[in-house]
VOGU-3710 file (C-alpha; in Angstrom, 3 decimals, decimal comma):
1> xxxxxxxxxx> 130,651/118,687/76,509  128,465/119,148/73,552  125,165/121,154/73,405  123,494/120,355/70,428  122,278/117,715/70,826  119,732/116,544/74,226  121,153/112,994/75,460  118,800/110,064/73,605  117,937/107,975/76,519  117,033/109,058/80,539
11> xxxxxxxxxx> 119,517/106,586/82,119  122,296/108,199/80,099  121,083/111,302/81,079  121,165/109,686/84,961  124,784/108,043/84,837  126,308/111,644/83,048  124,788/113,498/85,827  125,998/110,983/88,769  129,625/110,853/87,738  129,479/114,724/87,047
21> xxxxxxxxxx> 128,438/115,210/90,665  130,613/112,511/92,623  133,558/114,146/90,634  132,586/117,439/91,544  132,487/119,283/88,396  129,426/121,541/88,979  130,449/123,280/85,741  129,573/120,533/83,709  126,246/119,845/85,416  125,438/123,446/84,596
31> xxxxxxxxxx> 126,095/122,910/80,999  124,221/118,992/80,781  120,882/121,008/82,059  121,105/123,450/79,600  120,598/121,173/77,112  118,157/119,213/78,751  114,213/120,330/78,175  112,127/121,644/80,783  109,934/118,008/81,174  113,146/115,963/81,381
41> xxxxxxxxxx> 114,868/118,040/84,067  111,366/117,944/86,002  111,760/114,237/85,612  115,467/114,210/86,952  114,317/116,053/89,717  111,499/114,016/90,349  114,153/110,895/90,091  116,778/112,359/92,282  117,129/111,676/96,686  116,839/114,826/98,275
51> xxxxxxxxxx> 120,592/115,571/98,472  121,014/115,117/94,665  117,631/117,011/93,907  118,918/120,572/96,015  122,163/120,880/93,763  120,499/119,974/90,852  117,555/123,054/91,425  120,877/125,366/92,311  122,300/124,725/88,938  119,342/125,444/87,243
61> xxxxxxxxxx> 119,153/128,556/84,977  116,571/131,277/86,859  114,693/131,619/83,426  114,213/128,188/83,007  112,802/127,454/86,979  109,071/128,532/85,671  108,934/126,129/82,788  110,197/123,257/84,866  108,235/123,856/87,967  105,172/123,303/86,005
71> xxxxxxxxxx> 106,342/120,197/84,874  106,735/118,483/88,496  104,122/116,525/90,792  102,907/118,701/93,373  104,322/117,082/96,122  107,707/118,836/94,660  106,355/121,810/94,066  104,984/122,361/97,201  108,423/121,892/98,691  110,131/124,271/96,644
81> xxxxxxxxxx> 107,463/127,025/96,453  107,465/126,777/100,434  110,908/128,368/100,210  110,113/131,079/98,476  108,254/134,482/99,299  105,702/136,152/97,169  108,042/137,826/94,411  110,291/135,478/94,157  107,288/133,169/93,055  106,183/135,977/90,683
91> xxxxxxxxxx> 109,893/136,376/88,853  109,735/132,501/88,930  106,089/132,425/87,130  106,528/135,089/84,559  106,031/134,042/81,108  104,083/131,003/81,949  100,855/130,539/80,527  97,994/131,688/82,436  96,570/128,019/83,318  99,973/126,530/84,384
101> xxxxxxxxxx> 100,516/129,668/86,558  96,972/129,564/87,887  97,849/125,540/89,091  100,880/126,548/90,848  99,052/129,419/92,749  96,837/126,595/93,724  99,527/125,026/95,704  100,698/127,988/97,537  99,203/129,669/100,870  95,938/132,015/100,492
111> xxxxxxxxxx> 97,874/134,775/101,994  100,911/134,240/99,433  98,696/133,848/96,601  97,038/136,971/97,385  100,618/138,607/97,233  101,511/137,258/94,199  98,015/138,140/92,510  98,719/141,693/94,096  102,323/141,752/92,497  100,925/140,762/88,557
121> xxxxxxxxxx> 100,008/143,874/86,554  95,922/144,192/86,163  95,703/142,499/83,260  97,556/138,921/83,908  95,536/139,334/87,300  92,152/139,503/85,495  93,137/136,308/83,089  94,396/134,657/86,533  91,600/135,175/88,550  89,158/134,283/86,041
131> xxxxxxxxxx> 90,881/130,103/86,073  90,950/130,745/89,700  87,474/130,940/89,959  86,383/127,769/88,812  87,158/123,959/90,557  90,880/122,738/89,166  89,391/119,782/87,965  86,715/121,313/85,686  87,173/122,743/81,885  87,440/126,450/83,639
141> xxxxxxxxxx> 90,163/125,339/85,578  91,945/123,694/82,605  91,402/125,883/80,123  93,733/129,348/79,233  92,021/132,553/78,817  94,782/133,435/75,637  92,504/132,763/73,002  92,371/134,852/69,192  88,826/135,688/67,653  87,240/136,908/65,039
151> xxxxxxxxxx> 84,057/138,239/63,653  82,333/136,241/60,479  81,836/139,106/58,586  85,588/139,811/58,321  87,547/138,759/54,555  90,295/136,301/55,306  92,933/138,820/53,780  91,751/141,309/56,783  92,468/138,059/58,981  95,857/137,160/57,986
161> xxxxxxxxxx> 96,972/140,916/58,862  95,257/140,722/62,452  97,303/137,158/62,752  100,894/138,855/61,483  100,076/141,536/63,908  100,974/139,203/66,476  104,562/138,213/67,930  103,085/134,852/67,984  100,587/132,907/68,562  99,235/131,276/71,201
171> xxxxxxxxxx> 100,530/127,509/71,723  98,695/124,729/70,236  96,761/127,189/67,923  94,640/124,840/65,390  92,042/127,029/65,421  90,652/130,860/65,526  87,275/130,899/67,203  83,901/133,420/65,601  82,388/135,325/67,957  79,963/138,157/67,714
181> xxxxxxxxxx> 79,932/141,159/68,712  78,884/139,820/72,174  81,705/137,324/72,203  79,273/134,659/71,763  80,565/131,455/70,301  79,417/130,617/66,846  82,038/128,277/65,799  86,184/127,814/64,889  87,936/129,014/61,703  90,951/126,071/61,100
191> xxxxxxxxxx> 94,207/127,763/60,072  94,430/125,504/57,256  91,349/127,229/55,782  92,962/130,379/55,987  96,248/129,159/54,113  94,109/128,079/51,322  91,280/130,176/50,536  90,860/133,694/48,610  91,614/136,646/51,030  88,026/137,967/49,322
201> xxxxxxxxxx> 86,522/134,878/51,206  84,435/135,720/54,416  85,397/134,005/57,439  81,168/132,696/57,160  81,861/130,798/54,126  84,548/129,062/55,701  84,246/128,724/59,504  82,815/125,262/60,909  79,521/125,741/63,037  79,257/121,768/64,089
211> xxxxxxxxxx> 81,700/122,124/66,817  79,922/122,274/69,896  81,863/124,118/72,787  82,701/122,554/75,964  80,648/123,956/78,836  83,213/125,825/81,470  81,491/123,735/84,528  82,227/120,747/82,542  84,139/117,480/84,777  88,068/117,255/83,342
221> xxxxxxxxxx> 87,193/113,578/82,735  84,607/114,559/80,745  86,542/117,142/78,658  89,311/114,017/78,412  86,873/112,028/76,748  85,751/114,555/74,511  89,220/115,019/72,946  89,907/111,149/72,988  86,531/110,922/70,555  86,958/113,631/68,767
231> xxxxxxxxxx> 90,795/113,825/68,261  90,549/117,586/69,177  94,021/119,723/69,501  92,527/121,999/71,208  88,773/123,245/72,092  86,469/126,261/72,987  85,010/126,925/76,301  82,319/128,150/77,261  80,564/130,019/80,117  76,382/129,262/80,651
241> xxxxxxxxxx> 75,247/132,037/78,634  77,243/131,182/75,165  80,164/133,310/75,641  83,998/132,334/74,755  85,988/132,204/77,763  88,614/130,758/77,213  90,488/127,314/75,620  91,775/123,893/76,536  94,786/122,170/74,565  95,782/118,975/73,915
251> xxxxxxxxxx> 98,542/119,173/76,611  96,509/119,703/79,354  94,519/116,704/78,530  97,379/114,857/78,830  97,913/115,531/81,890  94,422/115,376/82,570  94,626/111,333/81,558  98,077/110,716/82,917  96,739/112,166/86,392  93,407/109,769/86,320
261> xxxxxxxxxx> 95,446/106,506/85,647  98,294/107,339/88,119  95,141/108,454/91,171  93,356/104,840/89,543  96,978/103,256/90,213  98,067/104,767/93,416  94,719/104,752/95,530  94,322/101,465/95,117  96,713/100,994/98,133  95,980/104,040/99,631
271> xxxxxxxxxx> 98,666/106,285/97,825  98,726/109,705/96,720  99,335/110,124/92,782  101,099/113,274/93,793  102,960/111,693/96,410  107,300/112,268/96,119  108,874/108,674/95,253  112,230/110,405/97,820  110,231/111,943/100,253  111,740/111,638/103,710
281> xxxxxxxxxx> 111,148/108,401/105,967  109,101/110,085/108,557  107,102/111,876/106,002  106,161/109,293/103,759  105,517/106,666/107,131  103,206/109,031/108,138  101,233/108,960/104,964  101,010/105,544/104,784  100,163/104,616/108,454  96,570/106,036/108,244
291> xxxxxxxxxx> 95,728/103,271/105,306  97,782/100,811/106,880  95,435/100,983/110,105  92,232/100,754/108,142  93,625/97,414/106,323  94,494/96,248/109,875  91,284/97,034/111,409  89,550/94,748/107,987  92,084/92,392/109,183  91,225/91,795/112,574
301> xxxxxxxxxx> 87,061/91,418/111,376  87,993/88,766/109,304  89,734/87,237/112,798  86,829/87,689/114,508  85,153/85,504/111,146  87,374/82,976/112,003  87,314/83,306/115,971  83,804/82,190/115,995  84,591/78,849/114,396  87,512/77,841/116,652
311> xxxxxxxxxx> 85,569/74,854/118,158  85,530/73,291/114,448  89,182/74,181/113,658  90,057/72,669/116,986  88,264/69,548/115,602  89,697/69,529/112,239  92,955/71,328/112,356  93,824/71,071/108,797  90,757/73,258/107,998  93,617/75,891/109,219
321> xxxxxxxxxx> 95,606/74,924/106,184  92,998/74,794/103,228  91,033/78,319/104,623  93,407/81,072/102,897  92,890/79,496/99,453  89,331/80,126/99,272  89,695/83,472/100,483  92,285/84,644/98,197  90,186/83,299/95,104  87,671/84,933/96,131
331> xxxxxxxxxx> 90,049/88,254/96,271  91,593/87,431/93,113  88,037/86,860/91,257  86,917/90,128/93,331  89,646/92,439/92,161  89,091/91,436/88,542  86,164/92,154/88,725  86,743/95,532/90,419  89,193/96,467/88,270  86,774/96,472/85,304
341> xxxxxxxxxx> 84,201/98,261/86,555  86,560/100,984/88,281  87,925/101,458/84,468  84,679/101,364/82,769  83,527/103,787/85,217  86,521/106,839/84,374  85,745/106,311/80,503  82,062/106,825/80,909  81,515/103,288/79,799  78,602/102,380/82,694
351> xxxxxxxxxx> 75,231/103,937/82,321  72,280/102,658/84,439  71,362/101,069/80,611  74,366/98,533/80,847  74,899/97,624/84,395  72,670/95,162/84,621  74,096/93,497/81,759  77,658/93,736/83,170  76,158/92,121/86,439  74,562/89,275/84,900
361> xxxxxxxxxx> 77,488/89,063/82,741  80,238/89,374/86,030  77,655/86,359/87,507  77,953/83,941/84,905  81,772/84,436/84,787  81,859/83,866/88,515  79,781/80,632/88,177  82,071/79,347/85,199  85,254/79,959/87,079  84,423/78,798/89,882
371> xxxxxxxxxx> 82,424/75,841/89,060  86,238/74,826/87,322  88,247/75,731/90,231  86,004/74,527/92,537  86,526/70,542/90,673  90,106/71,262/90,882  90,164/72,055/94,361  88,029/69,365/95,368  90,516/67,375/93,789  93,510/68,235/95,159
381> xxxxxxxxxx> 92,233/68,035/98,515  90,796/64,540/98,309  94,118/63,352/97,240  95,889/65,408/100,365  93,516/64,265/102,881  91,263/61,309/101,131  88,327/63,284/103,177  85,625/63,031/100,744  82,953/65,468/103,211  85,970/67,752/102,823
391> xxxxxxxxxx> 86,617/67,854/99,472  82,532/68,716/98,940  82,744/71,381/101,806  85,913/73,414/100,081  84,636/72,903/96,087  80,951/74,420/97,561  82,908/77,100/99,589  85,030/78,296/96,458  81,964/78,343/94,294  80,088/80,609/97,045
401> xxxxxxxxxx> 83,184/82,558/97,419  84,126/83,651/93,804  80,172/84,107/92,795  80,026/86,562/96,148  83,401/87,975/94,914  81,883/88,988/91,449  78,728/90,965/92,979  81,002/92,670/95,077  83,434/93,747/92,964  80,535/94,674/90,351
411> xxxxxxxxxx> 78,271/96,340/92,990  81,140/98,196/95,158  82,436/101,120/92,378  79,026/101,093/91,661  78,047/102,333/95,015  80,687/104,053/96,300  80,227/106,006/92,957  77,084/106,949/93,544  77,499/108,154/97,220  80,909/110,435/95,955
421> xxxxxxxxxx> 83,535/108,412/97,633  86,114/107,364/95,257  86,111/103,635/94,276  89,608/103,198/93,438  90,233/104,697/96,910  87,944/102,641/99,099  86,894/99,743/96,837  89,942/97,927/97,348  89,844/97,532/101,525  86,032/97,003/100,917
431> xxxxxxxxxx> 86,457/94,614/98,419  89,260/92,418/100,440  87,059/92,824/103,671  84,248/90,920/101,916  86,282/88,155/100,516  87,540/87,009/103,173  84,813/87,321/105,877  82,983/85,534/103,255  85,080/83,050/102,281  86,088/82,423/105,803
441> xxxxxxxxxx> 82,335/82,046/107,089  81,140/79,816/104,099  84,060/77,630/104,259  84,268/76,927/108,439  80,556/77,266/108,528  79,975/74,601/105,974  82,905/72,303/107,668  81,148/73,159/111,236  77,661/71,214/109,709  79,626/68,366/108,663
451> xx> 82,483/67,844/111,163  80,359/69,512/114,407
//
């Protein structure tokens, strides 16, 4: 089997691996891996039943477990670094890059952590327990403390023999930061000025001071946004007195955004982001049961809606038949609605400027829609029924419905946002809890005046 050349697509990849196994040819399992990168063995992992996924790790070159174990949700990593002790996690970790090593330590015991910390030699320690310091999802716990400097008196000639001095350099290195002689930021020195200036040239005549630092205390989402506006590789950090600490890169952004949308995705019904997609039964039942039982106990509220009206639907039993539609416009128009402001809300796009606006905006919407649908189904349920009473009590009922939908779905992030509960978490239930109680109420309480 050749080398040289990674498989092009990750079903290939899938189908070699399957009929390698089933045949029983470990060997050439070994030798598909090795040509494999780190990110799409973490993804064949991640893709792989439990069986599969144990063999697979087994096969797995020792140097190559740290690189890869970065690269999986933490669900998985949690599982395998359960299995190990404290130096087999620190021959695992070496070589890693201070801020991927300082998010796996995250996942692991206090007491383990402390062993591993213990087992690092002082100076990987330090750079360690400097991340560790600072909240995981703030620009100190994304950025990496391997950062090269300068001073702006130095010639660029004196530079490039600092920089060959070096085995390498630092991944995603765009830029050398200026710093005094207090390690103060004063601004970033692009390697493409270096290339192409004198060596006689001071690094002041050629270093950028308009790049403003990222504060270390800084939200990730806010960092995210930073890079999306600025198209930054990578970016200087800094602590609350001015002083370089350290540096985020472009690939930790990246995971930064793909972490947001998946948690955006996955709450919405109650889901981790993290959460293993071949988890065992019992594991992942008892995950879900917790949100299942909220949604049940919205569920039987919007009974009780419906229990206090059971005169009127004894009266006029097809009332029984027409009531879901309004509700589920209502959630439909609702979750629109919610999904809109729940986005708007992770890029920074509401201010207390705008939301007005987007209310009155949401409002008018609502009344468009459902003055339309509310025709339509007025319609449709004359010609059913020829009940012209009805007809007015559903149309009115939808209108009420999808207008009520759009303030909650507009008002709910909102709030939720403001109290620290996470809308895409809780907005959803809240949401669907609304729409129906109201569309349930308006609709049998607007048949109960007419029929009762």
């Amino acid at each position: 089997m050749s080398q040289a050349k990674e498989p092009q697509t990750q079903e290939y990849v899938a189908l070699e691996l399957s009929q390698a196994l089933d045949s029983g040819s470990l060997y050439e399992v070994r030798q598909l891996l090795k040509a494999l990168s780190s990110a799409r063995i973490a993804h064949l992992l991640e893709s792989s039943p439990p069986k599969t996924r144990n063999v697979l790790w087994q096969l797995i070159d020792k140097d190559a477990e740290g690189e890869i174990l970065q690269e999986l949700n933490e669900d998985l990593q949690n599982e395998i670094l359960s299995e190990l002790n404290a130096q087999q996690v620190v021959e695992l970790t070496e070589g890693l890059e201070t801020d991927d090593l300082a998010d796996i330590l995250q996942q692991l015991p206090d007491q383990v952590a402390r062993e591993v910390l213990r087992a690092m030699d002082e100076q990987d320690r330090h750079r360690v327990e400097s991340i560790l310091s600072y909240d995981e999802d703030t620009a100190g716990g994304l950025m990496n403390t391997d950062t090269i400097t300068v001073r702006p008196s130095h010639n660029l000639g004196l530079v490039l023999r600092y920089l060959r001095r070096h085995e390498s350099l630092p991944e995603m290195t765009d830029n050398i930061h200026v710093v005094n002689r207090s390690d103060k930021f004063l601004g970033i020195l692009p390697l493409r000025r270096i290339l192409v200036s004198a060596p006689s040239t001071t690094v002041k005549e050629v270093m950028r001071e308009d790049i403003d630092a990222i504060p270390v205390d800084m939200e990730a989402t806010q960092v995210a946004q930073l890079f999306e506006q600025n198209d930054w590789v990578s970016a200087p950090v800094v602590d609350e007195d001015g002083k370089l600490v350290g540096r985020i890169t472009i690939d930790d952004v990246v995971d930064v955004i793909r972490d947001n949308a998946e948690h955006s995705l996955m709450s919405m019904a109650g889901l981790d982001e993290e959460d293993d997609s071949f988890a065992p039964v019992v594991k992942t039942a008892r995950r879900r049961a917790l949100w299942l039982g909220v949604n049940l106990m919205t569920a039987v509220f919007a009974s009780g809606v419906i229990f206090l009206f059971q005169d009127t639907l004894d009266q006029v039993v097809y009332l029984a038949v027409l009531m879901p539609i309004v509700a589920n416009m209502g959630g439909v128009a609702g979750t629109q609605t919610l999904t809109l402001v729940i986005r708007s809300l992770a890029l920074g796009h509401i201010s207390p400027s705008n939301s007005r606006w987007l209310l009155i905006r949401e409002l008018g919407v609502a009344g468009l829609n459902g003055l339309a649908w509310a025709i339509v189904i007025s319609a449709i349920t004359f010609a059913w029924y020829g009940d012209f009473p009805l007809s007015l009590v559903i149309g009115a009922a939808m209108m009420i419905n999808l207008v009520v939908a759009a303030l909650a779905g507009a008002y709910l992030p909102l709030f939720l946002n403001r109290i620290n509960i996470d809308p895409a978490l809780a907005g959803s239930v809240a949401l669907t809890t609304v729409t129906d109680s109201i569309g349930f109420f308006v609709f049998l309480g607007l048949a109960q005046l007419f029929y009762l």
